[in-house]
LUMTOR-535911 format. One record per residue (C-alpha): x, y, z; residue in one letter. Coordinates in steps of 0.2 Angstrom, whole numbers, plus 2048, in hexadecimal, padded with zeros to 3 digits. Each point is the difference from the previous one (the first is absolute). Layout:
LUMTOR-535911
> c1  c2  c3  rest
> X  Y  Z  A
...
***
This chain:
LUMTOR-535911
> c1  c2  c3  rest
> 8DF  652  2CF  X
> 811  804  80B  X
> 800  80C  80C  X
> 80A  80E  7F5  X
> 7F0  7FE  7F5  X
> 7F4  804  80D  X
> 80B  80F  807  X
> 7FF  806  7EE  X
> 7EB  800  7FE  X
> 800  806  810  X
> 808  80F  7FD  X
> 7F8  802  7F1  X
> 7EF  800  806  X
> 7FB  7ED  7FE  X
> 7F8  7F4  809  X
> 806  7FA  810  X
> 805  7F2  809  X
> 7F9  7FD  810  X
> 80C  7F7  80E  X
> 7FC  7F7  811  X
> 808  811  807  X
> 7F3  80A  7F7  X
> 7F1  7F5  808  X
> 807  800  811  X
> 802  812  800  X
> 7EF  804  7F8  X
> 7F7  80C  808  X
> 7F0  7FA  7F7  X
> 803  7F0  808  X
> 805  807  811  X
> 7F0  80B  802  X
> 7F5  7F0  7F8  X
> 807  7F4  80E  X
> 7FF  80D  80E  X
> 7EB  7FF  7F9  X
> 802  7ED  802  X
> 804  7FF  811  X
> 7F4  80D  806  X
> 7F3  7F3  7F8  X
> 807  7F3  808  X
> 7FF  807  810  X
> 7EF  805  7FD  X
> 7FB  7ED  7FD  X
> 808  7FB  810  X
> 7F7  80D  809  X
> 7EE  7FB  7FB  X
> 805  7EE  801  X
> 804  803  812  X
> 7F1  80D  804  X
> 7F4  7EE  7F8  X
> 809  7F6  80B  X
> 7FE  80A  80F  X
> 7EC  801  7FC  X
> 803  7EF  7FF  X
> 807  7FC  811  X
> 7F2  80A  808  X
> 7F2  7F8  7F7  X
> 7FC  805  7F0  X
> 800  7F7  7EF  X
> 80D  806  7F3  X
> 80A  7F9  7F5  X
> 813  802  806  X
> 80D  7FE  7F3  X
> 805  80C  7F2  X
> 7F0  7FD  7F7  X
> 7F5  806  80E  X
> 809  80E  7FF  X
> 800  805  7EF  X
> 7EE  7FE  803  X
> 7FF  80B  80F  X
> 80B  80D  7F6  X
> 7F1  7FF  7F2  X
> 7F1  804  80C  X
> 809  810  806  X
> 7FC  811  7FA  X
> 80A  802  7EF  X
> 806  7ED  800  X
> 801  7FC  7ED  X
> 80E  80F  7FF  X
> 80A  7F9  810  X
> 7FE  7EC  7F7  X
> 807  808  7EF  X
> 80D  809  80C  X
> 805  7F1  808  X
> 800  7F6  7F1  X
> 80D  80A  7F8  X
> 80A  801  810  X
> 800  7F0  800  X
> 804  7FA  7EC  X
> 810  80E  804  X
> 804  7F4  80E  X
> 7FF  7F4  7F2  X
> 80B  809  7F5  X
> 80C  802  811  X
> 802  7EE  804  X
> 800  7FA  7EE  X
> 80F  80B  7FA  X
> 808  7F9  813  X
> 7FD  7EE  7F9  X
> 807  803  7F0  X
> 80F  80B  806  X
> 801  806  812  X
> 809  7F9  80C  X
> 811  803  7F9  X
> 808  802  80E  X
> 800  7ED  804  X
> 806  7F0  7F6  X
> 7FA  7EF  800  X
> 7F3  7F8  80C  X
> 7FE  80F  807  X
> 7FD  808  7EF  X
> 7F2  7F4  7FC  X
> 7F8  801  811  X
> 7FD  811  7FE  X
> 7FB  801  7EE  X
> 7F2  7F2  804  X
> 7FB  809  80E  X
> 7FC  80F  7F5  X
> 7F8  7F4  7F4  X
> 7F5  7FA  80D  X
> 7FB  814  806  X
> 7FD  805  7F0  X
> 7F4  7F1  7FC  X
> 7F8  805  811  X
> 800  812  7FB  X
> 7F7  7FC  7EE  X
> 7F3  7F7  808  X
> 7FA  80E  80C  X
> 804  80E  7F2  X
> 7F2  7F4  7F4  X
> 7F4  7FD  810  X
> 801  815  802  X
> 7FA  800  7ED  X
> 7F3  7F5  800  X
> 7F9  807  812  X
> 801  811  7F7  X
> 7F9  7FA  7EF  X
> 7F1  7F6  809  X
> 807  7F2  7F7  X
> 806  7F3  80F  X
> 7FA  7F0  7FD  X
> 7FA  7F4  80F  X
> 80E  7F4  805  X
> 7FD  7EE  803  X
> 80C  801  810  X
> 811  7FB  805  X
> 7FB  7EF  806  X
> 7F6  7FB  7F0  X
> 812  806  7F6  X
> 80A  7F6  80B  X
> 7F2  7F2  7FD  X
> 804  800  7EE  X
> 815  7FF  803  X
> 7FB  7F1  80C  X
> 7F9  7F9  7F4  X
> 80C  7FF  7F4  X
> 811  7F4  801  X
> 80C  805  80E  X
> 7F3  810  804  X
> 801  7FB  813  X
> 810  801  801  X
> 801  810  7F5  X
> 7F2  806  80E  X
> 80B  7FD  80E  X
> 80E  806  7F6  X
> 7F7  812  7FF  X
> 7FB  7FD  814  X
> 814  800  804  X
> 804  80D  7F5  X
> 7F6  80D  807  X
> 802  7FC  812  X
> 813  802  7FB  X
> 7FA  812  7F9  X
> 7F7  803  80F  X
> 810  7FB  80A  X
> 80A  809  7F6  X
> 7F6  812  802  X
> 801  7FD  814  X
> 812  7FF  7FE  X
> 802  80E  7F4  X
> 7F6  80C  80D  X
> 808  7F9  810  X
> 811  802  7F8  X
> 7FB  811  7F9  X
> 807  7FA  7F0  X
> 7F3  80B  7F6  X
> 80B  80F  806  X
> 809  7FF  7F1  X
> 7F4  803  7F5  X
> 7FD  812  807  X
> 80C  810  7FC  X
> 80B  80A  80C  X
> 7F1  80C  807  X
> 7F8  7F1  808  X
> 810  7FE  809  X
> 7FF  80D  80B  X
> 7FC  7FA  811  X
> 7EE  80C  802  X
> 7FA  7F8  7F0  X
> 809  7EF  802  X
> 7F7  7F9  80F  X
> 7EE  804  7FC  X
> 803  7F8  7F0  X
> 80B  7F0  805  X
> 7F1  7FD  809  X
> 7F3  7FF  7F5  X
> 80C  7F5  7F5  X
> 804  7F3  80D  X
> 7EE  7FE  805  X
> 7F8  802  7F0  X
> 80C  7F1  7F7  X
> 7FE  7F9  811  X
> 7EC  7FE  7FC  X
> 800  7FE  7F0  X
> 80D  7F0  803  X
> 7F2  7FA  80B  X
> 7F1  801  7F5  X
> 80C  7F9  7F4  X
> 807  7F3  80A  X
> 7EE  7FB  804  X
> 7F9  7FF  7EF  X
> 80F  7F3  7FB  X
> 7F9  7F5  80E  X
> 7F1  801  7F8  X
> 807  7F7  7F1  X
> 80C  7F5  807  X
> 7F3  7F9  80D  X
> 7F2  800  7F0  X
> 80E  7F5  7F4  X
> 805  7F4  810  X
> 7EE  7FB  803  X
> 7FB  801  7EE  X
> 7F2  80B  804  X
> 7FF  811  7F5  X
> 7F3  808  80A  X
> 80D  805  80C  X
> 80B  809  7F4  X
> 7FD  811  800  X
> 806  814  7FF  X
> 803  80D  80B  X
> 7EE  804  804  X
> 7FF  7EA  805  X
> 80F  804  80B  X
> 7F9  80F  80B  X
> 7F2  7F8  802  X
> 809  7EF  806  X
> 80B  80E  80C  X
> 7F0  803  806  X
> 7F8  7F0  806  X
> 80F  7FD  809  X
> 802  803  813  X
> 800  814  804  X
> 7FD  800  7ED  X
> 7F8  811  801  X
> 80E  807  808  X
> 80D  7F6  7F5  X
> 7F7  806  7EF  X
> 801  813  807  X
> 812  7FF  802  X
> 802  7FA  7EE  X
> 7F4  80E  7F9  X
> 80A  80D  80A  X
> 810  7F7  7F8  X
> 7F9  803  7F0  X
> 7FA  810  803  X
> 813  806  808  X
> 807  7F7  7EE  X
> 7F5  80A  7F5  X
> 805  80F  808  X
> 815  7FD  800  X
> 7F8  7FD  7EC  X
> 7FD  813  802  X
> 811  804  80A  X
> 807  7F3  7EF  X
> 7F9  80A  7F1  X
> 807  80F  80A  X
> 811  7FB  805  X
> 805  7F5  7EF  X
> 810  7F9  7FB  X
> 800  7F8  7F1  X
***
């Protein structure tokens, strides 16, 4: 149909077409990913609350999981899972449309880079949106673990050094967030409001020491990998609960994994300052 042809059904009342400039400037989709982040933050939030518990002694579980399943022992947690589910499956639709289109503003490598990226949120995204629905629908199944996964790609031909691949990559990530917070890179994804200098600081601050953190935990979590795929031994694999943990045997561990959770925490809440201070 050429664009004459559309002009004409549009004017006459018939279906219409739907461009990347009517996405971009929904405000459906604008509302929805504002919802996301606010979930988001709220994951980070009880993600660092379990690690702090943990740093002072107790047992918990603390990674997103544990918090989903913090958020579903609370008074009126089935409603906030299904409300962080959809958040987050709108995050999904955010990231998945940013993949497929976004980015237009760059060319070449630079392109792809982002693009992937996107990918790769939106992938993280949809597994936490689908871990909110089965936590809200009582239908989560018992997993059989990071390091019995990782046993299983060991296993298979090349799947240590696909192990250790996964190990480097995510350290780079977790590199790659520290960077992004020192560097206040993440400035640009907030509007002009958060400009001003009385809202600016407070929230550069949590942005630098929350990505800060969350590059740590991240950074920590690839080590697990890599040292896992060089010594051929899976048990040592693990996720972000393994890696607070592993903070936490270390010297001045206690102290070290309180700095993280209060990292989280300061992230979760710039997750707040985000959703409230958008520009898509």
């Amino acid at each position: 149909m050429t664009l004459a042809a559309i002009a004409t059904v549009e004017e006459q009342g018939g279906p219409r077409v739907v461009t990347r400039t009517d996405i971009e400037q929904s405000d459906a989709l604008d509302h929805a990913v504002r919802l996301g982040l606010v979930a988001y933050g709220v994951v980070h939030l009880l993600v660092g609350y379990t690690a702090a518990r943990l740093a002072l002694g107790a047992h918990a579980k603390a990674d997103q999981q544990g918090a989903l399943s913090t958020l579903a022992r609370s008074p009126g947690g089935t409603i906030g899972l299904w409300v962080v589910a959809v958040g987050f499956f709108a995050l999904v639709a955010w990231q998945g449309f940013e993949a497929l289109l976004g980015h237009a503003s760059d060319d070449g490598a630079a392109l792809l880079v982002k693009r992937v990226g996107s990918g790769g949120k939106a992938v993280v995204y949809l597994v936490l949106g689908v871990s909110a629905v089965q936590k809200a629908s009582g239908t989560s199944s018992s997993s059989s673990g990071t390091d019995s996964t990782t046993a299983k790609v060991m296993a298979a031909p090349g799947g240590q050094l696909l192990v250790g691949a996964v190990g480097l990559g995510i350290i780079a990530i977790g590199g790659y967030l520290v960077w992004r917070g020192l560097t206040e890179k993440f400035t640009k994804d907030l509007d002009g409001e958060a400009q001003v200098k009385d809202r600016r600081t407070p929230i550069v601050w949590l942005g630098k020491v929350g990505y800060a953190a969350k590059g740590v935990a991240l950074g920590v979590v690839g080590i697990l990998f890599t040292s896992a795929a060089v010594q051929f031994e899976p048990k040592k694999s693990g996720g972000l609960d393994q890696a607070l943990k592993t903070l936490l045997q270390q010297p001045f561990g206690p102290a070290l994994l309180l700095a993280v959770a209060l990292g989280l925490g300061c992230f979760g809440l710039y997750c707040f300052a985000w959703a409230r201070h958008l520009d898509r």
